[in-house]
PQR file with spaces between the fields and no chain letter, atoms N, CA, C, O and H, PARSE charges and radii, in Angstrom:
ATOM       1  N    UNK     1    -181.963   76.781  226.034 -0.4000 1.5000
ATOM       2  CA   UNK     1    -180.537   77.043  225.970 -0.0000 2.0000
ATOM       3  C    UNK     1    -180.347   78.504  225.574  0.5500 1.7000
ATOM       4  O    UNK     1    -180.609   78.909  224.441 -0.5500 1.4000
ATOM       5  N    UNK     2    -179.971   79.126  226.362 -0.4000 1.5000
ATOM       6  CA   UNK     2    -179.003   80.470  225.828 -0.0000 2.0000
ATOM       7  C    UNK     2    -178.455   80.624  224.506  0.5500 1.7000
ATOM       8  O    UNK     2    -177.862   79.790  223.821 -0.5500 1.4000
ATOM       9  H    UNK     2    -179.757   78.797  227.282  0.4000 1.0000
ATOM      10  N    UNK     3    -178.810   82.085  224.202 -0.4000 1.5000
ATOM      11  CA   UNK     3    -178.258   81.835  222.710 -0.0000 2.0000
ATOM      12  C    UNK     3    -176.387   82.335  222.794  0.5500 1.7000
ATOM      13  O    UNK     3    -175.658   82.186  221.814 -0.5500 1.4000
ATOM      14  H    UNK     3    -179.291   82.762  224.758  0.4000 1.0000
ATOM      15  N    UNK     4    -175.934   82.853  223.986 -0.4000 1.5000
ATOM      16  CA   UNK     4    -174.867   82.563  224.220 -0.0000 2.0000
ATOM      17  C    UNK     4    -173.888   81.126  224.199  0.5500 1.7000
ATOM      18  O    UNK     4    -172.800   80.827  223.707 -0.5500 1.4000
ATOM      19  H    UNK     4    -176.526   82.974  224.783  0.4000 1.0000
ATOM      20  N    UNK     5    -174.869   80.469  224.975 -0.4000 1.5000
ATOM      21  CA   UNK     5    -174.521   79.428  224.584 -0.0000 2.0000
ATOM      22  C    UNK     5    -174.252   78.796  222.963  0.5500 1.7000
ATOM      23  O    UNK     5    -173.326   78.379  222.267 -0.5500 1.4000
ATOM      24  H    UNK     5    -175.753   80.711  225.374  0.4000 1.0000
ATOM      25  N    UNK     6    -175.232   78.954  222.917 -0.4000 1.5000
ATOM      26  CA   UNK     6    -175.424   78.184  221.203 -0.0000 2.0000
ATOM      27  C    UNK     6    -174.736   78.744  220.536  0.5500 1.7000
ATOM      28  O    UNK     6    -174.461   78.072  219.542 -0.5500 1.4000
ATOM      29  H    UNK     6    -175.984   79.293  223.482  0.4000 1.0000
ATOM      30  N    UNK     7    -173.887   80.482  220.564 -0.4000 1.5000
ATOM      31  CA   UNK     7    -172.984   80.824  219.727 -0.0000 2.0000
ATOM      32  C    UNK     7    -172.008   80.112  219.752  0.5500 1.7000
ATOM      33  O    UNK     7    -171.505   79.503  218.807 -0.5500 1.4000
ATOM      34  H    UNK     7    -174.110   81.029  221.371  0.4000 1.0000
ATOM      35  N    UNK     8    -171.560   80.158  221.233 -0.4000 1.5000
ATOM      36  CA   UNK     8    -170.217   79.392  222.079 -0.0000 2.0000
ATOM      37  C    UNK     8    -170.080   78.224  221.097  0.5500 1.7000
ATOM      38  O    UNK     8    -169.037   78.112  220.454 -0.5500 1.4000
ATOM      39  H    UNK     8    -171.969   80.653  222.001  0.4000 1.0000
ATOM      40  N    UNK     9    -171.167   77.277  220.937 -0.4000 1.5000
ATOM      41  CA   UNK     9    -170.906   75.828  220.584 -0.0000 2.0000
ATOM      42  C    UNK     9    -170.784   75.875  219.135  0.5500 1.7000
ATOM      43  O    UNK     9    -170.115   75.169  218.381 -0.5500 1.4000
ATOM      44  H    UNK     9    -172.015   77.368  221.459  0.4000 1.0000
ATOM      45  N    UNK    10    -171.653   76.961  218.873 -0.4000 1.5000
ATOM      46  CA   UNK    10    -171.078   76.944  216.720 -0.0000 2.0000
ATOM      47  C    UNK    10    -170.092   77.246  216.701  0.5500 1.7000
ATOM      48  O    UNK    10    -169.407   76.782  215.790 -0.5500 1.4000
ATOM      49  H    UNK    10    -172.196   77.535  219.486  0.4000 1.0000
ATOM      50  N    UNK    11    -169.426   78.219  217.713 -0.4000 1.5000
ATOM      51  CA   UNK    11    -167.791   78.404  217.369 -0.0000 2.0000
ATOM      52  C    UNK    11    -167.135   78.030  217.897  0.5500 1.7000
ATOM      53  O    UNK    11    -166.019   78.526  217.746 -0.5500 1.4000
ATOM      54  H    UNK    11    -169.983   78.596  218.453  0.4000 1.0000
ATOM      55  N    UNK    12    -167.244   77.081  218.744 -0.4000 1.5000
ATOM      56  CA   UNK    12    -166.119   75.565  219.035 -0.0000 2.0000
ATOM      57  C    UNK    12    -166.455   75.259  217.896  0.5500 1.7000
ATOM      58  O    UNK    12    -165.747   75.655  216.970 -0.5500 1.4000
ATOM      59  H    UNK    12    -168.151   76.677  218.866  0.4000 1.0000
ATOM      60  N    UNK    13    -167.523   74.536  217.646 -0.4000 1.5000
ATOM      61  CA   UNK    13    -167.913   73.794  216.532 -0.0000 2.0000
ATOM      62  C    UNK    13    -167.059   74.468  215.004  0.5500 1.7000
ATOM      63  O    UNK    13    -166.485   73.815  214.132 -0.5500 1.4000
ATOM      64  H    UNK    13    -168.098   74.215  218.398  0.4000 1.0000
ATOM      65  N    UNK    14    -167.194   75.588  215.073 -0.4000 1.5000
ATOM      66  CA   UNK    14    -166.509   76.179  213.722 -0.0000 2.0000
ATOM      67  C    UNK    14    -164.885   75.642  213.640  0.5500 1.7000
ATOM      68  O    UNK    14    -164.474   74.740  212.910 -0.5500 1.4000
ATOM      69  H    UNK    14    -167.661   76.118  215.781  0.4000 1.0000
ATOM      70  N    UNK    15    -164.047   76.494  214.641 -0.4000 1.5000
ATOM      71  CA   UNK    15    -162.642   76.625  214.904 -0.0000 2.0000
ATOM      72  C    UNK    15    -162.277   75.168  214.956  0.5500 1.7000
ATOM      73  O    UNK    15    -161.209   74.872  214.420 -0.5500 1.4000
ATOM      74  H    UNK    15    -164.381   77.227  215.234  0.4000 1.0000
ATOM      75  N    UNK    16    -163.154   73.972  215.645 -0.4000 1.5000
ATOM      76  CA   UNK    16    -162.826   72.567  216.090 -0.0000 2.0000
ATOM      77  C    UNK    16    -162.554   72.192  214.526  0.5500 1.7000
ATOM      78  O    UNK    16    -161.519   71.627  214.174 -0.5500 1.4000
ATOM      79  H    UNK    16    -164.022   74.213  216.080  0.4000 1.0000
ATOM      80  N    UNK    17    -163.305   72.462  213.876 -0.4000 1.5000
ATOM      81  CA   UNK    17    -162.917   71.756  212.102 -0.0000 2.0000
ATOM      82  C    UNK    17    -161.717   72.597  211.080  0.5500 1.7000
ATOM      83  O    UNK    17    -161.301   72.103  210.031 -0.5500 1.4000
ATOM      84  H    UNK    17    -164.147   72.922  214.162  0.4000 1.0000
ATOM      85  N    UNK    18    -161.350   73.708  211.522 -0.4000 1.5000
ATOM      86  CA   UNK    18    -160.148   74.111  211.000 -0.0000 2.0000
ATOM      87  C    UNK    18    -159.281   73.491  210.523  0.5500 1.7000
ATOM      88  O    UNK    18    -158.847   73.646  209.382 -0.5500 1.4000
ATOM      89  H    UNK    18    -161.688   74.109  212.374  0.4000 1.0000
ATOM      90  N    UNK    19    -158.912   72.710  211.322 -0.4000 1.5000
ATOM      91  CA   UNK    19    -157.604   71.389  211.327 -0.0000 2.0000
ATOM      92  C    UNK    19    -157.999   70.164  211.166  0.5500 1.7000
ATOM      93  O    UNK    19    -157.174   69.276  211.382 -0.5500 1.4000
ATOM      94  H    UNK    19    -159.264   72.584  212.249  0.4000 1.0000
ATOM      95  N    UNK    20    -159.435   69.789  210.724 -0.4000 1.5000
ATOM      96  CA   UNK    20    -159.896   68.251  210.807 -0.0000 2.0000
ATOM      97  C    UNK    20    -159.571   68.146  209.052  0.5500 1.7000
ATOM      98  O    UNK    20    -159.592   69.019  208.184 -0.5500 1.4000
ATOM      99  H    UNK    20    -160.105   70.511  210.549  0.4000 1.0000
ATOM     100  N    UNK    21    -159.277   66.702  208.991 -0.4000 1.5000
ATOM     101  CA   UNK    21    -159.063   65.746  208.364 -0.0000 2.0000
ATOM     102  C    UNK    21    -160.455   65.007  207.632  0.5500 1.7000
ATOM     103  O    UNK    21    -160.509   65.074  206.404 -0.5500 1.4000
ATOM     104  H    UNK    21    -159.260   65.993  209.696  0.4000 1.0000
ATOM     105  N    UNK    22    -161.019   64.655  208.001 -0.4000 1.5000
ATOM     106  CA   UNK    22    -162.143   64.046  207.784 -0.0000 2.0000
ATOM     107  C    UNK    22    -163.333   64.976  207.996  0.5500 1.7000
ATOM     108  O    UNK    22    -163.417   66.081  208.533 -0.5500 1.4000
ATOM     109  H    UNK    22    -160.975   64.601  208.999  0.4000 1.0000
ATOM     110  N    UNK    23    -164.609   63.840  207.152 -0.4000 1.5000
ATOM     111  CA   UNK    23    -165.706   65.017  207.329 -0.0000 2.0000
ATOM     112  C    UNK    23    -166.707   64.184  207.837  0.5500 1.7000
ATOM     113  O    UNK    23    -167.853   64.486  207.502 -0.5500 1.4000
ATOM     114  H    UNK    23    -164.540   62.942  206.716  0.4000 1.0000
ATOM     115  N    UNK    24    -166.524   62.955  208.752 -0.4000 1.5000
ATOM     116  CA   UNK    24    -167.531   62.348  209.470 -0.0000 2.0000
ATOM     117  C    UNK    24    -167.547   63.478  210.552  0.5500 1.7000
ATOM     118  O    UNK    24    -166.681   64.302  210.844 -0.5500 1.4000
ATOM     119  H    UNK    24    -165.593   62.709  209.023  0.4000 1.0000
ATOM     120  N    UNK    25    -168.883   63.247  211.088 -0.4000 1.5000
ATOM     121  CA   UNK    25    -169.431   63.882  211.937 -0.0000 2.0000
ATOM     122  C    UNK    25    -169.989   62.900  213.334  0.5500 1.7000
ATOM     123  O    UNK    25    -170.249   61.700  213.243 -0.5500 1.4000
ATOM     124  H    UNK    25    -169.586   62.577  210.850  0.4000 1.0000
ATOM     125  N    UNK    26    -170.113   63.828  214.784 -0.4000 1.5000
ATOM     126  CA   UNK    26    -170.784   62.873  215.540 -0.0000 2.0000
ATOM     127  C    UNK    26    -172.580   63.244  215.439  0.5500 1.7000
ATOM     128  O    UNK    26    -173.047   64.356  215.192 -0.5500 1.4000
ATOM     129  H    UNK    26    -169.902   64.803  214.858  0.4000 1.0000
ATOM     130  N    UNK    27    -173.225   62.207  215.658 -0.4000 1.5000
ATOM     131  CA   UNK    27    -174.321   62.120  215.967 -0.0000 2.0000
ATOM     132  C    UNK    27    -175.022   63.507  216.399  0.5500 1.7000
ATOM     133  O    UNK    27    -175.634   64.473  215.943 -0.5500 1.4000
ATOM     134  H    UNK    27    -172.846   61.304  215.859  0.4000 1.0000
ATOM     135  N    UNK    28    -174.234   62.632  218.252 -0.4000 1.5000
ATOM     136  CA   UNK    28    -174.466   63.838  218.839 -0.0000 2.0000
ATOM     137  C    UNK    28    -174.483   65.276  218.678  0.5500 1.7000
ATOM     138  O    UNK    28    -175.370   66.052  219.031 -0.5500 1.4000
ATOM     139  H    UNK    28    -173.737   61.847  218.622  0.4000 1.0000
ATOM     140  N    UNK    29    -173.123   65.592  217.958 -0.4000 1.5000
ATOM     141  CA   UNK    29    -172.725   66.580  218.042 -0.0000 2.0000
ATOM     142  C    UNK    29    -174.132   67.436  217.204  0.5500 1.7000
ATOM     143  O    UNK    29    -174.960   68.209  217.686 -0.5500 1.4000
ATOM     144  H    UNK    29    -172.402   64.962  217.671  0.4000 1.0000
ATOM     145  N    UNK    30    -173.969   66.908  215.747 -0.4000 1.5000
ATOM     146  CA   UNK    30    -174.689   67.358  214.702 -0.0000 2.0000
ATOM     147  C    UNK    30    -176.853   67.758  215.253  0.5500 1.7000
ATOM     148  O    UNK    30    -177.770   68.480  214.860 -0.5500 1.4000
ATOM     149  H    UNK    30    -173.296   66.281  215.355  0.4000 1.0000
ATOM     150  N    UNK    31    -176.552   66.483  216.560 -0.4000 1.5000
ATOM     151  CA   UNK    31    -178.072   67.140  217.160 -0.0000 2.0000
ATOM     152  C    UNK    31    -177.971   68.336  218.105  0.5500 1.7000
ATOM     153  O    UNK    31    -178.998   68.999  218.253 -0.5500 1.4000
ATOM     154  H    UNK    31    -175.807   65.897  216.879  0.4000 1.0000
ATOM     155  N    UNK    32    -176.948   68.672  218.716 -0.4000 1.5000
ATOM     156  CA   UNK    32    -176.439   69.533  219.474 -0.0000 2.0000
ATOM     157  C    UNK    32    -176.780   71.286  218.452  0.5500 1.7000
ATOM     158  O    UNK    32    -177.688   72.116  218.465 -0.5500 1.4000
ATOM     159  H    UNK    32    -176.114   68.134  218.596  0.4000 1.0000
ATOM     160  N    UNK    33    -175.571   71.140  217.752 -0.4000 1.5000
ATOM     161  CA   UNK    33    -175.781   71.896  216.454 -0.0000 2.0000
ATOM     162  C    UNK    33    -177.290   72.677  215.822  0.5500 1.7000
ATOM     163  O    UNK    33    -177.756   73.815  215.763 -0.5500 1.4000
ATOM     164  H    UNK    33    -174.833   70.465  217.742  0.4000 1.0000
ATOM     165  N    UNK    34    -177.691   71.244  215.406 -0.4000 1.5000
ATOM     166  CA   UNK    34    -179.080   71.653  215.079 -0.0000 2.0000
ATOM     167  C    UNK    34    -180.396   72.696  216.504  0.5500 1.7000
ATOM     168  O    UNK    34    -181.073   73.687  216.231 -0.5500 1.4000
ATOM     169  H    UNK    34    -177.313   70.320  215.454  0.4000 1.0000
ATOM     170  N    UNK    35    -180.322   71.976  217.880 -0.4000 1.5000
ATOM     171  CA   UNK    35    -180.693   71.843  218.328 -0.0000 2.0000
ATOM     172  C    UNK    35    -180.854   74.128  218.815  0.5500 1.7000
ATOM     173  O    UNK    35    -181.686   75.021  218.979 -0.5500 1.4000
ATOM     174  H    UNK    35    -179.772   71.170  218.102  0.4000 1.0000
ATOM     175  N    UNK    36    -179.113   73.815  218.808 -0.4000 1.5000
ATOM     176  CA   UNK    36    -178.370   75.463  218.712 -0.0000 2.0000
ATOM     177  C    UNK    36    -178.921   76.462  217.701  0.5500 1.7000
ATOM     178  O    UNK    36    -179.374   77.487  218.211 -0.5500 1.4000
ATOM     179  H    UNK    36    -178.437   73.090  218.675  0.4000 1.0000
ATOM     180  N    UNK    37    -178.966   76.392  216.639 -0.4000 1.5000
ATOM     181  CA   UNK    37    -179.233   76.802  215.534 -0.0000 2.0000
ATOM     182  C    UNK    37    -181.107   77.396  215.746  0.5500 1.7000
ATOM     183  O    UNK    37    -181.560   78.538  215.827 -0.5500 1.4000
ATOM     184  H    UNK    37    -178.599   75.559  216.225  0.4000 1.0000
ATOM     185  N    UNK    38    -181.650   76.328  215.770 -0.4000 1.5000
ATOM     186  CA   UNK    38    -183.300   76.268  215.864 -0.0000 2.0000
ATOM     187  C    UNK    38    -183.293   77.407  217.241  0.5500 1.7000
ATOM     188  O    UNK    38    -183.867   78.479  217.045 -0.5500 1.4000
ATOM     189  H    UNK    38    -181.282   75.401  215.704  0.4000 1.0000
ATOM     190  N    UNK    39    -182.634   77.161  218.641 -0.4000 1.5000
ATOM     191  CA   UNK    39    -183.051   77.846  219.337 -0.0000 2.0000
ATOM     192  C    UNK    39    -182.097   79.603  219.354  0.5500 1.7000
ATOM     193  O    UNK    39    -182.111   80.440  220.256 -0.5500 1.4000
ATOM     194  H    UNK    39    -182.168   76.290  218.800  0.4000 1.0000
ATOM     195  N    UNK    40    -181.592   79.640  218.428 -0.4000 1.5000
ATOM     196  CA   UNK    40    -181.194   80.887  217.928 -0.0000 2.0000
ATOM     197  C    UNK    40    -181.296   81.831  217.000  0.5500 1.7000
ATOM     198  O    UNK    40    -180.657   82.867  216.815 -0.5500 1.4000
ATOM     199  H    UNK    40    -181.581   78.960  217.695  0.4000 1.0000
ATOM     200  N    UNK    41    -182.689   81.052  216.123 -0.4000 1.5000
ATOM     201  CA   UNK    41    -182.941   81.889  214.759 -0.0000 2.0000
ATOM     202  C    UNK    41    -183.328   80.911  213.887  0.5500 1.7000
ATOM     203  O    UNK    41    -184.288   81.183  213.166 -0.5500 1.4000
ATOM     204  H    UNK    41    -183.208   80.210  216.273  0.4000 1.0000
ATOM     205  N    UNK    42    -182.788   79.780  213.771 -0.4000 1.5000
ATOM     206  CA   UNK    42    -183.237   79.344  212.770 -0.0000 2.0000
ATOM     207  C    UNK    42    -182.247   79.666  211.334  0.5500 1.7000
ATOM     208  O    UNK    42    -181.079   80.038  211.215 -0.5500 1.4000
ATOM     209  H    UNK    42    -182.008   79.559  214.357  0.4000 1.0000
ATOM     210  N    UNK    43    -183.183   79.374  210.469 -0.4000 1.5000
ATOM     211  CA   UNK    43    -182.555   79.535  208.741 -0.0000 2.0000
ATOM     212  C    UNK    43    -182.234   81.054  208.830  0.5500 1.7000
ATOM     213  O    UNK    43    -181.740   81.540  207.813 -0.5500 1.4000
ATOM     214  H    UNK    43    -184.132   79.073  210.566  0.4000 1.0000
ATOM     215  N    UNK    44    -182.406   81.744  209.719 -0.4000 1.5000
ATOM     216  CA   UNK    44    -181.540   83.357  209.638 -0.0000 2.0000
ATOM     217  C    UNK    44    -179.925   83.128  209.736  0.5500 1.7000
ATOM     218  O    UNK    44    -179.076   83.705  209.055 -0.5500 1.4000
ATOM     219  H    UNK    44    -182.807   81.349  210.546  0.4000 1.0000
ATOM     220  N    UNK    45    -179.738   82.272  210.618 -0.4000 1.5000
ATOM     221  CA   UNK    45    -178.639   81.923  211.037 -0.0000 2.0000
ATOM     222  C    UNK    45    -177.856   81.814  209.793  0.5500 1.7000
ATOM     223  O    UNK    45    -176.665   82.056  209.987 -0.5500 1.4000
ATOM     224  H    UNK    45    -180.428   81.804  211.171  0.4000 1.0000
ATOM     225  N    UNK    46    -178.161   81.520  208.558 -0.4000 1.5000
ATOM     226  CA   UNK    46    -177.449   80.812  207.327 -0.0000 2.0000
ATOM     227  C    UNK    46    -176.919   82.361  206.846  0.5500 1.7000
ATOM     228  O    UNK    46    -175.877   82.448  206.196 -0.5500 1.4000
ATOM     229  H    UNK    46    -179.128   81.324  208.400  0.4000 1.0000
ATOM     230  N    UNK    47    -177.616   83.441  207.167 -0.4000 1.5000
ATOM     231  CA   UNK    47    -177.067   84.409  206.256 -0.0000 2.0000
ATOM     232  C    UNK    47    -177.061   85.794  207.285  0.5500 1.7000
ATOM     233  O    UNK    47    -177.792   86.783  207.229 -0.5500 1.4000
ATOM     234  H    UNK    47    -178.462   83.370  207.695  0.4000 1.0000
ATOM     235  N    UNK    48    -176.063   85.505  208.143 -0.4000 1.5000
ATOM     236  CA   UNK    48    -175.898   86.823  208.995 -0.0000 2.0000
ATOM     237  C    UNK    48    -175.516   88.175  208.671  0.5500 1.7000
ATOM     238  O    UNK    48    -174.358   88.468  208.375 -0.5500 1.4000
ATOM     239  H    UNK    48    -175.470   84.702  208.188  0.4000 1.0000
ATOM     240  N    UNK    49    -176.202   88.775  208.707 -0.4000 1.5000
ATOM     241  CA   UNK    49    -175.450   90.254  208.505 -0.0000 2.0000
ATOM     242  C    UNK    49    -175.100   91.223  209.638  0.5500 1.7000
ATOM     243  O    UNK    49    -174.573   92.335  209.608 -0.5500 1.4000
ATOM     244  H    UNK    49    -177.143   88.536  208.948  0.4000 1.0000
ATOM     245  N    UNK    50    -175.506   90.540  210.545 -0.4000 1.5000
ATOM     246  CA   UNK    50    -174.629   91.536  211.926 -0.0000 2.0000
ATOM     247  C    UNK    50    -174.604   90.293  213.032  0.5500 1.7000
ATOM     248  O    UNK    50    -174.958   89.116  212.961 -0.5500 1.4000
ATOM     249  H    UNK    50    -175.934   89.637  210.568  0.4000 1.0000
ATOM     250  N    UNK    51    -173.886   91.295  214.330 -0.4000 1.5000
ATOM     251  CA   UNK    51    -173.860   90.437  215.144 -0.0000 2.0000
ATOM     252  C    UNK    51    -173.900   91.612  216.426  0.5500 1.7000
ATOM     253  O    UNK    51    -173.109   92.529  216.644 -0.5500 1.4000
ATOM     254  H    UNK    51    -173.598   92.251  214.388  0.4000 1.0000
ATOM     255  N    UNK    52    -175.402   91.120  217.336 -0.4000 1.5000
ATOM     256  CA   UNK    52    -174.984   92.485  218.791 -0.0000 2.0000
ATOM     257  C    UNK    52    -175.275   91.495  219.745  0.5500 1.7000
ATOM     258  O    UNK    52    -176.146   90.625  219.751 -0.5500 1.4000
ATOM     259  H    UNK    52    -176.046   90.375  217.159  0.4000 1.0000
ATOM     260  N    UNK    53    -174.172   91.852  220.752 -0.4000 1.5000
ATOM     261  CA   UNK    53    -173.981   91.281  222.152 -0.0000 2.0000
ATOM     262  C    UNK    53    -173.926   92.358  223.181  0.5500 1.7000
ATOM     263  O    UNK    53    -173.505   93.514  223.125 -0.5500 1.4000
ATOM     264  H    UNK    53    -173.464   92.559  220.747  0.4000 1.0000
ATOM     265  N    UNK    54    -174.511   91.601  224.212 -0.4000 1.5000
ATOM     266  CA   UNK    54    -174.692   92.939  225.306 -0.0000 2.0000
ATOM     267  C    UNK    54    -174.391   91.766  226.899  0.5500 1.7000
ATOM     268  O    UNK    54    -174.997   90.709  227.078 -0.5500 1.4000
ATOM     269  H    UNK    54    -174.853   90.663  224.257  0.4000 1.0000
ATOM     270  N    UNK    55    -173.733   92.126  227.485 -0.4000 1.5000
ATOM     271  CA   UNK    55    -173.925   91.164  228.684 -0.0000 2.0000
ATOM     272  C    UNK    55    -173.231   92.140  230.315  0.5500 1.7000
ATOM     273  O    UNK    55    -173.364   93.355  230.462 -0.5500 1.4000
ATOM     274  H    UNK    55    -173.240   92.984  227.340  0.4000 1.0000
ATOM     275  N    UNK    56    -172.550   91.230  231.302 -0.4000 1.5000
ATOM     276  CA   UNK    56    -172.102   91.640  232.537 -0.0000 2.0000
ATOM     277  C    UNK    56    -170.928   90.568  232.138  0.5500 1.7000
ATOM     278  O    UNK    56    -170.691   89.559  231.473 -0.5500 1.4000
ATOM     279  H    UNK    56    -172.442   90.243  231.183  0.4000 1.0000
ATOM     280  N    UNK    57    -170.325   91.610  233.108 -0.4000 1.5000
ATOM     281  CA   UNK    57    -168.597   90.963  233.290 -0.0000 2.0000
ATOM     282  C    UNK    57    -168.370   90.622  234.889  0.5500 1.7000
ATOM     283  O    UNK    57    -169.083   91.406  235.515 -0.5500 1.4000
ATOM     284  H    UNK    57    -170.518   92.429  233.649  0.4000 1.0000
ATOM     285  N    UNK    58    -167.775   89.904  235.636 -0.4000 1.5000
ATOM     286  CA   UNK    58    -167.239   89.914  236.647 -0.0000 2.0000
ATOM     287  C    UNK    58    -165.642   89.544  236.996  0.5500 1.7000
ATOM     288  O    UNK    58    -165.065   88.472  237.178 -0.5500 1.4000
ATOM     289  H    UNK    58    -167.195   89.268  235.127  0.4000 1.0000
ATOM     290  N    UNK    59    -165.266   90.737  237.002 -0.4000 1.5000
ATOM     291  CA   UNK    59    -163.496   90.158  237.077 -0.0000 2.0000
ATOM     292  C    UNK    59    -162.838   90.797  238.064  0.5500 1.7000
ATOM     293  O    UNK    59    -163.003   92.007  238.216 -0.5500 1.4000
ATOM     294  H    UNK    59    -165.734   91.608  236.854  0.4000 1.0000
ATOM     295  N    UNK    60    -161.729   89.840  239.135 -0.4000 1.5000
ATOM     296  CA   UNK    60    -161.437   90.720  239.813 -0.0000 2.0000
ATOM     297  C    UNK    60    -162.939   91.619  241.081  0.5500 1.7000
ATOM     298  O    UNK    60    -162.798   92.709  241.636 -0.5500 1.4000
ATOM     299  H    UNK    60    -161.594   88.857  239.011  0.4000 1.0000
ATOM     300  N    UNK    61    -163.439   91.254  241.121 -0.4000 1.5000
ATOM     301  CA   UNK    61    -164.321   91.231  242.748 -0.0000 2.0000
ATOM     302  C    UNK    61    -164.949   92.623  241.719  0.5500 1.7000
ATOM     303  O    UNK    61    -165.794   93.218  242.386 -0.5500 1.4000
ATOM     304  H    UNK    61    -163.553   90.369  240.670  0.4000 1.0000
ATOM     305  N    UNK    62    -164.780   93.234  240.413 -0.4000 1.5000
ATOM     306  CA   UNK    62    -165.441   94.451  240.222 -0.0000 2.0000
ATOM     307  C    UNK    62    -166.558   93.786  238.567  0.5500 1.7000
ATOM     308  O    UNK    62    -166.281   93.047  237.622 -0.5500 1.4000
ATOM     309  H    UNK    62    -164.093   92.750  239.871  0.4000 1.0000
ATOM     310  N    UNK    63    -167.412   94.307  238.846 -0.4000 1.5000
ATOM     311  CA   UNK    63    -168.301   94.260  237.390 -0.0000 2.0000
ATOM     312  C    UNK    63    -168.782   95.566  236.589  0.5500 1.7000
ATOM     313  O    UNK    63    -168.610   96.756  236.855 -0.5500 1.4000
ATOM     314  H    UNK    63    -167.638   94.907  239.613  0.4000 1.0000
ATOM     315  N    UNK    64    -169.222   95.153  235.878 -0.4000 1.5000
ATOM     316  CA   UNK    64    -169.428   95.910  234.319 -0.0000 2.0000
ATOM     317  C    UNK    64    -169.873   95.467  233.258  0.5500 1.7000
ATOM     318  O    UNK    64    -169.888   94.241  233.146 -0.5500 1.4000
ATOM     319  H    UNK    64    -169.362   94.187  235.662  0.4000 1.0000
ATOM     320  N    UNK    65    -170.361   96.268  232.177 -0.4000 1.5000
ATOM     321  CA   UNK    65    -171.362   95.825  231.112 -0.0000 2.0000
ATOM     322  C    UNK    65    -170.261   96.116  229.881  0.5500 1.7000
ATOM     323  O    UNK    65    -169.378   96.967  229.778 -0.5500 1.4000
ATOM     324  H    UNK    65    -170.348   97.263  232.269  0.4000 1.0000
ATOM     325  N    UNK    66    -170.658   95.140  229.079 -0.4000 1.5000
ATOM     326  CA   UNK    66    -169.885   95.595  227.785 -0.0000 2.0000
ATOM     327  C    UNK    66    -171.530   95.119  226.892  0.5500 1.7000
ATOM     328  O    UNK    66    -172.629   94.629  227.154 -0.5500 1.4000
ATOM     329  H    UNK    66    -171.376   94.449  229.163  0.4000 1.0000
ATOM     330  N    UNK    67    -170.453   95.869  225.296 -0.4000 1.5000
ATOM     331  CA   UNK    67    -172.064   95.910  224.525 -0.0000 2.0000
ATOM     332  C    UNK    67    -170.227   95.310  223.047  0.5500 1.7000
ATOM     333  O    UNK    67    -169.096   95.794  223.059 -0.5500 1.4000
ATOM     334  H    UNK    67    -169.561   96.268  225.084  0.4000 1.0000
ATOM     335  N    UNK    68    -170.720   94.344  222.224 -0.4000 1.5000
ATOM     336  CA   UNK    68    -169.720   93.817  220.966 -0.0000 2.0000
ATOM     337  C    UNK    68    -170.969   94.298  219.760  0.5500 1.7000
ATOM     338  O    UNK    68    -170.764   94.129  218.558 -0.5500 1.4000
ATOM     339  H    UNK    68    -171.639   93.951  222.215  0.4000 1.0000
């Protein structure tokens, strides 16, 4: 899995609990999570001190690189 990906899903995952009520969890989800985590770092993940992204854009029939 992409670690794009796996950001994507910690931060659904983050923003999705903003507004929750309860603190059950799914199964799934929580293996998903884990699954994200492991293939992105690991226990680094717990204590970030930066964040670099680099990718391609396609919008509009034209592309380009951005760097966050």
């Amino acid at each position: 899995m992409s670690k794009f990906l796996c950001a994507l899903a910690i931060l659904m995952a983050m923003t999705s609990q903003l507004g929750a009520q309860t603190t059950a969890s799914d199964p799934a989800a929580l293996k998903l999570m884990a699954a994200c985590k492991t293939a992105s770092g690991g226990a680094a993940l717990d204590s970030p001190l930066a964040f670099h992204e680099t990718g391609t854009i396609l919008r509009d029939g034209k592309t380009g690189t951005y760097e966050m």
